[in-house]
N, C-alpha and C positions, 0 to 999 in steps of 0.2 A: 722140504722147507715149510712147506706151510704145516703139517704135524708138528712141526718144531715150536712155529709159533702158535697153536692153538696149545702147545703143553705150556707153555710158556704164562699166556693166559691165563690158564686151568690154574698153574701153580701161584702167579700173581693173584688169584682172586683165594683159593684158600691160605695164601699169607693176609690176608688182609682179613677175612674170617677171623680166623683163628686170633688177630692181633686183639678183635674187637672182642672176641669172644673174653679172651684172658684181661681185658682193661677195664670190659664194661659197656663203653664206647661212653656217647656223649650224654645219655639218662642217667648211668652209674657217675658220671662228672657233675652231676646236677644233683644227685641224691649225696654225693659227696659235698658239696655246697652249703647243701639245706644242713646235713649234718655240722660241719665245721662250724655255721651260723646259732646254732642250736649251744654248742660246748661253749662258742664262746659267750650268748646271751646267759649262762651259766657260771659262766666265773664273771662276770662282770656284776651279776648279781651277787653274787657271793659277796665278792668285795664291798658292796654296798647294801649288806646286812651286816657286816662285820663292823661298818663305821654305825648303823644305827645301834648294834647291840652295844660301841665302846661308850656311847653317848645314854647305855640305861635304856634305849627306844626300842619300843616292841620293835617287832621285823616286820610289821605290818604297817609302820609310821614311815612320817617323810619328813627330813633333815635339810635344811640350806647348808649343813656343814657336810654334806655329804655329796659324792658326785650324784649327777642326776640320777635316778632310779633308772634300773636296767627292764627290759621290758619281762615282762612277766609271763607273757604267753606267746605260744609259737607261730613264729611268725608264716608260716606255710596254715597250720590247721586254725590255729586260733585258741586251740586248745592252753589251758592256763599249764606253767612247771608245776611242779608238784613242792613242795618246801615243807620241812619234817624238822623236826626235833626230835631225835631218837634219847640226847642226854641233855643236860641244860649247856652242857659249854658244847656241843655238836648240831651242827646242821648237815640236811641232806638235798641235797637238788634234786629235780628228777626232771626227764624230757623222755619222749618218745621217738628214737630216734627211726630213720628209714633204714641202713645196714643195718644188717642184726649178726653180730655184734657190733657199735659202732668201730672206725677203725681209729679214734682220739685217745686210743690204750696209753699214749705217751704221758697225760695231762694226769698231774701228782694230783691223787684223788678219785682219781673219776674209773669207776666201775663200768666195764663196759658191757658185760654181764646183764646187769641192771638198769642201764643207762643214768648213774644217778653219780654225783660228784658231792663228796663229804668234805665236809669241812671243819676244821677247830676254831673255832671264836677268840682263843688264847694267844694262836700262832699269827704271826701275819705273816701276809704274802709276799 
């Protein structure tokens, strides 16, 4: 009996290993957080270069016709995005994300390779 339940144990504690092992546990839930926070500070901006560029405004101005400015640096490091013009009708976002690769592979645009989400100026969202 008591073998029984010491195997019992033994197997409850490496399922629960093992659970954490393959999830992350709760830092990988936190690093996933900070990431999600990141994609989205990312298109939010987007969209709010999109209305300065329809209005002729550099992407370094600031519009009352435009929602508020999204924040520009990461809110974990402090570190600023990165923002490119590879063509005149293309932008690029860029963040540093914590997964490498991030896992936002869903979000139309976004490299995750790079960490950097492109955008057309022509297309809207």
């Amino acid at each position: 009996m008591r073998l029984a339940v010491i195997g019992l144990v033994t197997l409850a504690a490496l399922a629960i290993g093992l659970g954490l092992w393959i999830t992350g546990g709760a830092e990988q839930a936190r690093r996933d957080a900070r990431d999600d926070q990141r994609i989205s500070d990312l298109r939010t901006l987007a969209l709010h270069l999109r209305c300065l560029d329809k209005q002729g405004l550099a992407i370094t101005a600031h519009s009352p016709r435009c929602q508020p400015p999204a924040p520009r640096n990461d809110p974990l490091t402090g570190e600023a995005y990165e923002v490119t013009r590879p063509a005149p009708s293309t932008l690029r976002l860029c963040a540093r994300f914590e997964n490498d690769p991030p896992r936002q592979s869903a979000v139309s645009g976004f490299d995750p390779e790079t960490g950097c989400l492109t955008i057309s100026l022509a297309e809207e969202v």
